[in-house]
C-alpha positions as semicolon CSV with decimal commas, in nm:
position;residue;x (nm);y (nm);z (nm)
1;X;16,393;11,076;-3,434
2;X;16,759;11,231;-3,358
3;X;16,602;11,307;-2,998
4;X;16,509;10,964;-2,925
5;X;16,864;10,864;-3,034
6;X;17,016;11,105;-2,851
7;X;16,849;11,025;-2,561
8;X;16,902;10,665;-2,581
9;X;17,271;10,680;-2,584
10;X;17,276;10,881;-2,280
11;X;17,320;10,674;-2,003
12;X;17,055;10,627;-1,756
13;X;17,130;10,794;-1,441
14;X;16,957;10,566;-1,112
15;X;17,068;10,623;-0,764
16;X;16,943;10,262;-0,662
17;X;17,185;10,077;-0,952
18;X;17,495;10,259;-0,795
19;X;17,750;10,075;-0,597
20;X;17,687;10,075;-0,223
21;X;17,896;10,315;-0,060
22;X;18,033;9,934;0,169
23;X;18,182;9,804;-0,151
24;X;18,389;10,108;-0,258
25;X;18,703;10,209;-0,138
26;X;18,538;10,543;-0,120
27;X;18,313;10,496;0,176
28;X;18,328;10,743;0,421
29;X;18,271;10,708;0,829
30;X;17,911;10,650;0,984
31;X;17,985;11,033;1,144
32;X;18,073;11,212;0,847
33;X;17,762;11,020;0,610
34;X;17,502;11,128;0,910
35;X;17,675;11,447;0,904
36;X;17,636;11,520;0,508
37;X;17,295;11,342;0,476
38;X;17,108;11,530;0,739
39;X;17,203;11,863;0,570
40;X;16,973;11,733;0,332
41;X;16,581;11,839;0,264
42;X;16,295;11,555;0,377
43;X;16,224;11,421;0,004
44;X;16,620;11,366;-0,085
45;X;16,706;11,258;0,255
46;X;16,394;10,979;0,193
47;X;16,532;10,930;-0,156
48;X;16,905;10,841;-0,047
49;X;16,799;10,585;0,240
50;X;16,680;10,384;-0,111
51;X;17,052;10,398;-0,203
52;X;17,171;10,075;-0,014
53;X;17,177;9,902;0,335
54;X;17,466;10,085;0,449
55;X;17,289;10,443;0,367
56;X;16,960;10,313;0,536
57;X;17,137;10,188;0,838
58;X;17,246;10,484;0,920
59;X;16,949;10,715;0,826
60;X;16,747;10,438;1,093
61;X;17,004;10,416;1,350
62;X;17,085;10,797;1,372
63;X;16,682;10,872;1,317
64;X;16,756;11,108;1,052
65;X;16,415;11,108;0,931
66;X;16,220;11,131;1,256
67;X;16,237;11,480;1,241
68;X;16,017;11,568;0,942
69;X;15,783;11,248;0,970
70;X;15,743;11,274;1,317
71;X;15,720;11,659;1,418
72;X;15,680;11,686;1,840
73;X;15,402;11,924;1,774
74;X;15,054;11,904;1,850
75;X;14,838;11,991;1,535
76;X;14,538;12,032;1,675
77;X;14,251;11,809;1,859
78;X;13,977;11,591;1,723
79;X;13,666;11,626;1,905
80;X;13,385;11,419;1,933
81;X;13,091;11,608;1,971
82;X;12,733;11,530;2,137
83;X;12,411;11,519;1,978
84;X;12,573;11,690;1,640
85;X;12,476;11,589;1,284
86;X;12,823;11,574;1,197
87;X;12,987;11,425;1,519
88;X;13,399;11,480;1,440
89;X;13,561;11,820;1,416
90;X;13,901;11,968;1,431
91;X;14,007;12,195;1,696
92;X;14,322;12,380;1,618
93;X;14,517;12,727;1,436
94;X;14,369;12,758;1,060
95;X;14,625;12,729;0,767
96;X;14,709;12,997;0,497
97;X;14,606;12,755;0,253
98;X;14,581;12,389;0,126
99;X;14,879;12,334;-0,033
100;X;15,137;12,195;0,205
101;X;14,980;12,194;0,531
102;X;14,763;11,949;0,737
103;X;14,420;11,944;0,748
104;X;14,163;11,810;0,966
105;X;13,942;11,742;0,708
106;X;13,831;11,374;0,721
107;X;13,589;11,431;0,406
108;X;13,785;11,184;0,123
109;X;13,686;10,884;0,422
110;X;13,322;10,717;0,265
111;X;13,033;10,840;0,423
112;X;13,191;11,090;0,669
113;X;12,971;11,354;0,830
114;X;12,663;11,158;0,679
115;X;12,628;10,862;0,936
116;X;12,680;10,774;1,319
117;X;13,060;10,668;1,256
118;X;13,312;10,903;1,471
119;X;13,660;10,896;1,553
120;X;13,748;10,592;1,778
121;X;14,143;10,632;1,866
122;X;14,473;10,817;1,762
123;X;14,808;10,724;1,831
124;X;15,130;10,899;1,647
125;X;14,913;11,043;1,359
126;X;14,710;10,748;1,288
127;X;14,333;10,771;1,365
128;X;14,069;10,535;1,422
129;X;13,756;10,604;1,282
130;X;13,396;10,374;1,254
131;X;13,141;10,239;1,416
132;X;13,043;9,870;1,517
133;X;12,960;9,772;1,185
134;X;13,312;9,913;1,027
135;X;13,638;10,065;1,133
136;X;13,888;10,270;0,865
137;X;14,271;10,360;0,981
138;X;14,355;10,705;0,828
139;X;14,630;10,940;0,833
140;X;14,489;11,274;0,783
141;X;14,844;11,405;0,674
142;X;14,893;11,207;0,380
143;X;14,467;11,105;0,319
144;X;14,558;10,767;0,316
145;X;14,318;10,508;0,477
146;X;14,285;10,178;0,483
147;X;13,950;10,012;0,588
148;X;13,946;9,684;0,790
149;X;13,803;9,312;0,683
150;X;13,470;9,361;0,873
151;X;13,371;9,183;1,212
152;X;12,967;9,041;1,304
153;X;13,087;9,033;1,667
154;X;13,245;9,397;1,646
155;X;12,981;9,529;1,905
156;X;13,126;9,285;2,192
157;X;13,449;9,510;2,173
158;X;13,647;9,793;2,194
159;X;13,867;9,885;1,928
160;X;14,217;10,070;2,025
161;X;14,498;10,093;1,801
162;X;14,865;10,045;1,812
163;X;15,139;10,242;1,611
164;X;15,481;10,351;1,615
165;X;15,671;10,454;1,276
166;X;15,986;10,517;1,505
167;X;16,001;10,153;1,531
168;X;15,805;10,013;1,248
169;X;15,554;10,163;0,928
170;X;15,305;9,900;1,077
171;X;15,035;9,931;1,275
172;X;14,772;9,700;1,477
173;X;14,439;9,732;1,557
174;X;14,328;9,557;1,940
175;X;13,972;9,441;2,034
176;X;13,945;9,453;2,386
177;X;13,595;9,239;2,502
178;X;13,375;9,474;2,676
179;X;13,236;9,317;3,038
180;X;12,917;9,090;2,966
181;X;12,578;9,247;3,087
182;X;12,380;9,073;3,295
183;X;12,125;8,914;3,083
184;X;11,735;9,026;3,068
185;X;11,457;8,947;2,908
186;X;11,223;9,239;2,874
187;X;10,851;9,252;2,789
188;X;10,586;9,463;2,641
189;X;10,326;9,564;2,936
190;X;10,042;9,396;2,767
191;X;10,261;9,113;2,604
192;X;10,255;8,821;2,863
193;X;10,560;8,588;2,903
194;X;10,567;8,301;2,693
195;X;10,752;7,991;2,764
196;X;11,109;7,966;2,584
197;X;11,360;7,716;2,443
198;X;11,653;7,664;2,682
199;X;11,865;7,655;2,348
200;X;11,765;8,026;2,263
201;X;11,874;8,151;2,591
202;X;12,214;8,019;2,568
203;X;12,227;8,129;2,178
204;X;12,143;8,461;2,356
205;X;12,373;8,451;2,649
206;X;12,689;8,358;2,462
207;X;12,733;8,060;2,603
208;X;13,122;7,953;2,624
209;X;12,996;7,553;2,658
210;X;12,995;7,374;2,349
211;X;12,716;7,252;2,191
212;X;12,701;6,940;2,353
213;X;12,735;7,127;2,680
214;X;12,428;7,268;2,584
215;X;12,211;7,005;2,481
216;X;12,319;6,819;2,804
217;X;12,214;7,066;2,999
218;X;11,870;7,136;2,850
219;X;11,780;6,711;2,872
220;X;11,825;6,764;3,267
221;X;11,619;7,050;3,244
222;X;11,379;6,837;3,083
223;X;11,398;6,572;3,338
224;X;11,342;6,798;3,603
225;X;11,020;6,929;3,454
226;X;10,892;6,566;3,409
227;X;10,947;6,467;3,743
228;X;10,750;6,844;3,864
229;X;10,423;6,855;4,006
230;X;10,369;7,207;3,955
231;X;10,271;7,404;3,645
232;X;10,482;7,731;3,826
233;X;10,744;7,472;3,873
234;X;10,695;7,392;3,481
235;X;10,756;7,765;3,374
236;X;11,047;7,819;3,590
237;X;11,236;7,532;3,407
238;X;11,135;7,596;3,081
239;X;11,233;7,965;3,092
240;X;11,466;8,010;3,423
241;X;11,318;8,397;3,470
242;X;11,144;8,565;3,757
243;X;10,883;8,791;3,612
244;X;10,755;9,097;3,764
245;X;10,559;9,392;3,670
246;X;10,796;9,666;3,662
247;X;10,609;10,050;3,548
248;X;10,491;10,015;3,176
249;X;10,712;9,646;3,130
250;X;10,769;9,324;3,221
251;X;11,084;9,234;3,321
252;X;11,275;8,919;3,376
253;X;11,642;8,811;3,470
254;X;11,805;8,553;3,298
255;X;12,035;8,222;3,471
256;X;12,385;8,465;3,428
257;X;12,645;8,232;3,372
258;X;12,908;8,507;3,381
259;X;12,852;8,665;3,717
260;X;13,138;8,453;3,899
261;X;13,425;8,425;3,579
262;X;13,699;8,594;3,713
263;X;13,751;8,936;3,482
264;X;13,978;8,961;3,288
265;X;14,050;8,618;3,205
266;X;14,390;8,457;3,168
267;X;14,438;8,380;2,925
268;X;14,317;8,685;2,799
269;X;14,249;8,614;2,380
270;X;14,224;8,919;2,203
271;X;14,139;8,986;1,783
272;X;14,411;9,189;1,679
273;X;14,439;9,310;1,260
274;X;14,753;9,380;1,161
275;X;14,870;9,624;0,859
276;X;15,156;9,312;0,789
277;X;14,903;9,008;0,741
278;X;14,604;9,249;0,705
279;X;14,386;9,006;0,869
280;X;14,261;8,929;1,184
281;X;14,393;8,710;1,427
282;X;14,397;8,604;1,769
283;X;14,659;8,672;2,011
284;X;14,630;8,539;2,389
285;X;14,814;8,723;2,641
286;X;14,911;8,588;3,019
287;X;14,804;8,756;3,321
288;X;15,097;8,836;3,559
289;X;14,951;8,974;3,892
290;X;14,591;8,935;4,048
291;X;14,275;8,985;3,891
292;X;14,015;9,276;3,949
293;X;13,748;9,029;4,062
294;X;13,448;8,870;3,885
295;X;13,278;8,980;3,629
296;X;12,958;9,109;3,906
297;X;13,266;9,287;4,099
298;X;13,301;9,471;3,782
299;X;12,972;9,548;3,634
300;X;12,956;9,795;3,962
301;X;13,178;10,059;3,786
302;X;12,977;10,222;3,551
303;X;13,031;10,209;3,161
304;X;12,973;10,544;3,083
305;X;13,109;10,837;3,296
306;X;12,825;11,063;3,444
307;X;12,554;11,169;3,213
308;X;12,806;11,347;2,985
309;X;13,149;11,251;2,888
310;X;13,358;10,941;2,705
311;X;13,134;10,671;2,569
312;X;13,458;10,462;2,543
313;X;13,767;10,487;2,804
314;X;14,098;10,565;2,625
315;X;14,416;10,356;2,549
316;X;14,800;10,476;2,510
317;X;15,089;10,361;2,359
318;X;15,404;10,363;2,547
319;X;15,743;10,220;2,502
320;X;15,620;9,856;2,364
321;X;15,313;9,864;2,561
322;X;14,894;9,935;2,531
323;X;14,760;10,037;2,791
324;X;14,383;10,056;2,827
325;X;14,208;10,208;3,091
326;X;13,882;9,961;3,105
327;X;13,542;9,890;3,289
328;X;13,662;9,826;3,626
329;X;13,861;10,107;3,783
330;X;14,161;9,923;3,596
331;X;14,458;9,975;3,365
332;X;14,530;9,707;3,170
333;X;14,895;9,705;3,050
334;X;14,995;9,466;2,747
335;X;15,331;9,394;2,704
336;X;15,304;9,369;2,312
337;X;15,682;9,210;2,359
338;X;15,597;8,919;2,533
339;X;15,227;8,890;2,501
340;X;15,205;8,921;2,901
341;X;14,974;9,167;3,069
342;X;14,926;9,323;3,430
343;X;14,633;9,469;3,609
344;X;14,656;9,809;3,736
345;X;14,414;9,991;3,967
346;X;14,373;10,323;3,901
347;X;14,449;10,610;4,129
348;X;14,056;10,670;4,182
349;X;13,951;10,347;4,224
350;X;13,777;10,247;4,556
351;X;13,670;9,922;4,512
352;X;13,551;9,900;4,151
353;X;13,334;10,204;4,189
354;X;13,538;10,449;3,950
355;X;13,212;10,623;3,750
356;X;13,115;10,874;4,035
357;X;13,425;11,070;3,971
358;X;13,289;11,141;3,603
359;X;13,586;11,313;3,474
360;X;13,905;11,150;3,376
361;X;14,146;11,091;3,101
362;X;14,430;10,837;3,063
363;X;14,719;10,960;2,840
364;X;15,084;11,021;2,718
365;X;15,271;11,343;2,808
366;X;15,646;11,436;2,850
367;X;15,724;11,205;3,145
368;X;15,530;10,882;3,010
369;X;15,167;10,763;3,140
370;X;14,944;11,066;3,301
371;X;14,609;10,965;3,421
372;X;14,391;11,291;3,516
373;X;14,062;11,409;3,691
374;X;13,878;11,675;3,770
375;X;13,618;11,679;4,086
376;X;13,429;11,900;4,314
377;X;13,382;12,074;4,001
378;X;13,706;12,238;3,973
379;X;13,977;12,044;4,143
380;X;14,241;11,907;3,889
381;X;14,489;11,596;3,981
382;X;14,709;11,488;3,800
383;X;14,901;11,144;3,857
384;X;15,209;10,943;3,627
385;X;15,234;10,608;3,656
386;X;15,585;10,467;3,788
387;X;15,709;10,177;3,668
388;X;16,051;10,201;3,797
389;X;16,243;9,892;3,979
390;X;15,960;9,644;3,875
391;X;15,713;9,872;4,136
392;X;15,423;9,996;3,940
393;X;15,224;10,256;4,091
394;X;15,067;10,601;4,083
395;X;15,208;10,931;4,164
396;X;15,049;11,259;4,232
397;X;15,227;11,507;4,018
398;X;14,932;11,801;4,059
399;X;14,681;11,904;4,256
400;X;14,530;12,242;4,123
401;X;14,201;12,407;4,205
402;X;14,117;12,599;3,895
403;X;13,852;12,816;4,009
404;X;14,173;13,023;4,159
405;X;14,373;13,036;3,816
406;X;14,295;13,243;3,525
407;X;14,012;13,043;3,389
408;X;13,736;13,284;3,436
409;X;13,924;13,544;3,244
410;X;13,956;13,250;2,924
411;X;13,575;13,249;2,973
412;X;13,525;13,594;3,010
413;X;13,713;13,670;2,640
414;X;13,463;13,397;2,523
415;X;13,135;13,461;2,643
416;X;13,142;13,799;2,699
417;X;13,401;13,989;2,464
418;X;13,416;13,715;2,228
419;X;13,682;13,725;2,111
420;X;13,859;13,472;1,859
421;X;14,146;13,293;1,949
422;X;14,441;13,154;1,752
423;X;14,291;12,835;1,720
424;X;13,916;12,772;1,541
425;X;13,701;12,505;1,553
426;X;13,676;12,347;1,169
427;X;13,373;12,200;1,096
428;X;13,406;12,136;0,743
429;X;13,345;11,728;0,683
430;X;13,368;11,699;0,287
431;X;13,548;11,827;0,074
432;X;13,313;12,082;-0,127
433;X;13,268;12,273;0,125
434;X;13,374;12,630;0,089
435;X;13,746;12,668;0,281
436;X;13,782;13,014;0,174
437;X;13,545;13,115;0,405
438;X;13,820;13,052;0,733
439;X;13,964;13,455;0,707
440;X;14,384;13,326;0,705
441;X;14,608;13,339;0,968
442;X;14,958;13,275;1,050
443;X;15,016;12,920;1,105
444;X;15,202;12,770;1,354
445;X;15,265;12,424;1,507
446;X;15,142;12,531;1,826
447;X;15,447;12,542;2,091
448;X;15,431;12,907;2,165
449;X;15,396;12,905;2,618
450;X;15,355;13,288;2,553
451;X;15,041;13,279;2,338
452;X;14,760;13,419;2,470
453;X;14,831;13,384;2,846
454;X;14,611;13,491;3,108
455;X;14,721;13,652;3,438
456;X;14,568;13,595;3,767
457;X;14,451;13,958;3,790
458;X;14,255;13,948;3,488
459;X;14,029;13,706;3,615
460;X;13,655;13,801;3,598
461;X;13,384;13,622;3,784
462;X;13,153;13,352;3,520
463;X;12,885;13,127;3,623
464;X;12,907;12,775;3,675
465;X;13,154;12,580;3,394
466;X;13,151;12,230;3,307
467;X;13,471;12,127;3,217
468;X;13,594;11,832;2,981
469;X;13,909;11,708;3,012
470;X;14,009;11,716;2,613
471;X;14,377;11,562;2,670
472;X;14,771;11,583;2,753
473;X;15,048;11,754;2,516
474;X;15,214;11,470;2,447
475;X;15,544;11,656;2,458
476;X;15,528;11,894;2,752
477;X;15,367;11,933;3,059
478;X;15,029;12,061;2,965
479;X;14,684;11,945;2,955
480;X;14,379;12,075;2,746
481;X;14,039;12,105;2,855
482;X;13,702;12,268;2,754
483;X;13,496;12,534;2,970
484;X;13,178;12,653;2,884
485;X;13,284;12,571;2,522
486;X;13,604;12,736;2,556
487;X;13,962;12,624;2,470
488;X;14,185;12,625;2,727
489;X;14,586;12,496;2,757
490;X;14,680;12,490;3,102
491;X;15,063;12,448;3,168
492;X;15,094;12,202;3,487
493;X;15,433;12,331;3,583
494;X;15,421;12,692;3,588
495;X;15,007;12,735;3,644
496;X;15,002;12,954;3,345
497;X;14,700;12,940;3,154
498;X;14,660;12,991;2,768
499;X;14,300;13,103;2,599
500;X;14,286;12,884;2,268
501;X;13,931;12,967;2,106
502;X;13,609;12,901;2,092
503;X;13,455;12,559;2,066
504;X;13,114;12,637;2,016
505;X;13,030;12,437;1,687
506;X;12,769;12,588;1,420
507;X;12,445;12,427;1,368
508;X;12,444;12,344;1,729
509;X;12,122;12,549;1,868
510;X;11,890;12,252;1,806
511;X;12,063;11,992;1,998
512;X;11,926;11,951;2,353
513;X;12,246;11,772;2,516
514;X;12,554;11,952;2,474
515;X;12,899;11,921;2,505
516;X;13,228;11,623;2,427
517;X;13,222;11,290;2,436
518;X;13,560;11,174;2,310
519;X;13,898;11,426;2,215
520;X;14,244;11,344;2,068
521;X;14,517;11,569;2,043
522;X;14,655;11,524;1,717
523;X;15,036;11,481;1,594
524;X;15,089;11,440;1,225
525;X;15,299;11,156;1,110
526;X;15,421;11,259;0,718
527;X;15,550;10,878;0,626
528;X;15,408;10,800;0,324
529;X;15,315;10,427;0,239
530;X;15,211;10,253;0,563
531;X;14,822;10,258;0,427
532;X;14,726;10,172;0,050
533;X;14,577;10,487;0,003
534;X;14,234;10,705;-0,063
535;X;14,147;10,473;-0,335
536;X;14,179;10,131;-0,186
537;X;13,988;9,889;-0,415
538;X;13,673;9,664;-0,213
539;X;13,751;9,369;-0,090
540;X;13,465;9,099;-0,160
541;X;13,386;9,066;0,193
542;X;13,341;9,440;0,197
543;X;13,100;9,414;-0,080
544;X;12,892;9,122;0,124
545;X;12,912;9,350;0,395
546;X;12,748;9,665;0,233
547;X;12,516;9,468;0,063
């Protein structure tokens, strides 16, 4: 009882009740508070921008805090895998230990490593991760994750997200509409065509005519088969397809009432969630510039790049703008400032054919926008995007034939010595799995240029390589890439190569397709409380969702 009295008439000590420093006659210059407050450690320098406005301002405007929440380190890289039970992995140098440092280990998200979901998108520490059906935002830093309002029309787009704690703790989420298909109706050999209701073709095609549009529409039809003759004449106008016997299937092509809309639109309406609202809503943006073409122009670039690579093209974030490199040969640039955007042809492009060049990767490194290739097997280029004077355009920074730097030594300390790099690949997806079994190492941020490099001279003959382009170092000039399963950091600048690992993930043997289809190097972001965290309750949507 004396305690509690004791501690009751001691008065209550609280930083935030104190008198802003602006309303004493005590308050010292903008210089010398930066100077004494970033002396300070992370948690206390957090702490004291909670003091008052004047504190804050000056924590913000100096960027105090940018430091520790936003280290210009890359982490490691989140791969994609093909044909692997459990898709995602982390590429990167193993910690000591759990406490204090940054895993790759996605295992606290529901359901990961035990369904098709795989990371989608990363930008400054936040990750996309889902599928059609769902999409969760995670920081893998903190293990906070939020998990968006779920979409029945998710599968007509891509998902790319938008995030920069430097300006603001909130983030947005952008569904970009993937080109329509032509439409197709497709038949069992032995199953002959049947006539169909003009309504359930436009249900099927998407129609952008109203209803009434539609019903319009199918009367004429109608009158046109009244006033026919013909019983072929009949079928055609009751199901507008061309049968023909095509192998084991019959095939038939719909009326496509997409093949001459110019693409993209402009208006172009996107569904955008933000973290602020957290809801979605629509957001039209204003073409500046030509189009690409039509929508048949663009169906002649390929989705999917070659037999192996991306399933989905990539997206960046730079200096208030997304840019997303889409079907098309095309960059499109949204200025999230004043919801314009601009069409940009890529350096590849000829015509709209992009696809036979197979290899490429749009991204963010020291200088601003990079877009890279690789061809001819082993012929790196290398371009930035200028955007100086109002002239956009493409520059080539590199041009590097590989086969003559010291990549066939990186493969030869693989395949043939195997030896173990500083980085490792970490499968483990859920957290009871056994981390003890990674033997420790020292753990850096990885900025070392003198880590493992190769030398010209040490090169050794290998076999043919396939190489995946895995990403840029967002902070210097060097891009990573995968050989015959084998880390590699090439420095653009100074040719010097760097031998990172092997990539070569367990429980592989059974798979008949090999290799990467998506990679993200990863930089943590430590700010705490831009997600509700690991333990987010379910929405009832969610709930009518799962069920």
């Amino acid at each position: 009882m004396a305690c509690r009295q004791r501690a009751a008439s001691r008065p209550c000590v609280d930083l935030r009740a104190r008198p802003c420093m602006e309303e004493t006659e005590m308050a010292l210059p903008n210089d010398a508070l930066a100077a004494i407050l970033g002396r300070l450690p992370p948690c206390t320098l957090a702490a004291c921008r909670c003091v008052c406005k004047a504190w804050r301002a000056v924590v913000d405007a100096r960027g105090l805090l940018l430091p520790h929440v936003l280290p210009h380190a890359v982490r490691g890289i989140f791969l994609n895998f093909i044909g692997h039970p459990r898709p995602s992995a982390f590429f990167a140098r193993p910690s000591p230990g759990r406490a204090g440092t940054i895993s790759g280990n996605l295992g606290f998200l529901p359901g990961f490593g035990r369904n098709f979901n795989s990371i989608l998108d990363h930008c400054n520490g936040l990750l996309l991760y889902g599928g059609a059906s769902e999409l969760y935002v995670v920081n893998p830093a903190t293990r906070r994750w939020e998990r968006l309002p779920p979409r029945t029309d998710a599968s007509n787009y891509l998902a790319y997200l938008v995030y920069d704690p430097a300006v603001s703790p909130h983030y947005e989420v952008f569904l970009i509409p993937r080109v329509p298909e032509k439409p197709r109706l497709v038949y069992p050999r032995d199953t002959p065509p049947t006539p169909c209701r003009l309504s359930q073709v436009f249900s099927s095609l998407g129609d952008i005519r109203g209803a009434e549009d539609r019903e319009e529409v199918e009367e004429e039809r109608s009158e046109e088969l009244a006033g026919s003759s013909s019983a072929q004449a009949a079928e055609e106008v009751l199901c507008p397809t061309r049968l023909t016997p095509s192998l084991s299937r019959w095939e038939g092509e719909l009326e496509d009432s997409y093949r001459l809309m110019e693409w993209p639109p402009s208006p172009c309406t996107l569904h955008v969630f933000s973290s602020t609202t957290r809801r979605w809503e629509q957001k039209s943006f204003v073409r500046e510039g030509k189009a690409v073409g039509t929508v048949e122009d663009v169906r002649l670039d390929s989705y999917h790049q070659m037999y192996l690579g991306p399933r989905r093209r990539y997206s960046v974030h730079w200096r208030g703008a997304l840019y997303v490199h889409c079907r098309g040969a095309f960059v499109m640039r949204l200025s999230l400032t004043n919801a314009k955007y601009q069409v940009i042809e890529t350096p590849i492009s000829i015509g709209v054919q992009e696809s036979k060049y197979g290899r490429y990767y749009l991204g963010t490194s020291e200088k601003g926008v990079y877009f890279a290739t690789i061809h001819d097997h082993y012929q790196l280029r290398v371009w930035i995007l200028n955007e100086l004077r109002g002239e956009i355009k493409w520059i080539l920074m590199h041009d590097i034939d590989l086969e003559t730097s010291a990549l066939w030594a990186a493969l030869h300390l693989n395949n043939r010595q195997r030896n173990d790099g500083p980085w490792i690949l970490d499968e483990y997806n859920n957290d009871n799995d056994d981390l003890n079994d990674v033997v420790p190492k020292p753990y850096f941020q990885w900025d070392s240029d003198d880590d493992n490099v190769l030398d010209y001279e040490d090169r050794d003959k290998y076999e043919h390589a396939y190489i995946y382009l895995l990403g840029f170092h967002p902070y210097k000039e060097v891009i990573f890439f995968m050989a015959s399963f084998t880390g590699i950091a090439y420095h653009l600048n100074s040719s010097k190569l760097q031998y990172l690992g092997k990539l070569y993930p367990k429980d592989y043997d059974h798979s008949y397709i090999k290799g990467v289809h998506e990679s993200f190097p990863y930089t943590p972001c430590m700010i705490i409380g831009e997600l509700p965290g690991s333990r987010q309750e379910t929405r009832p949507e969610d709930r009518r969702h799962d069920a």
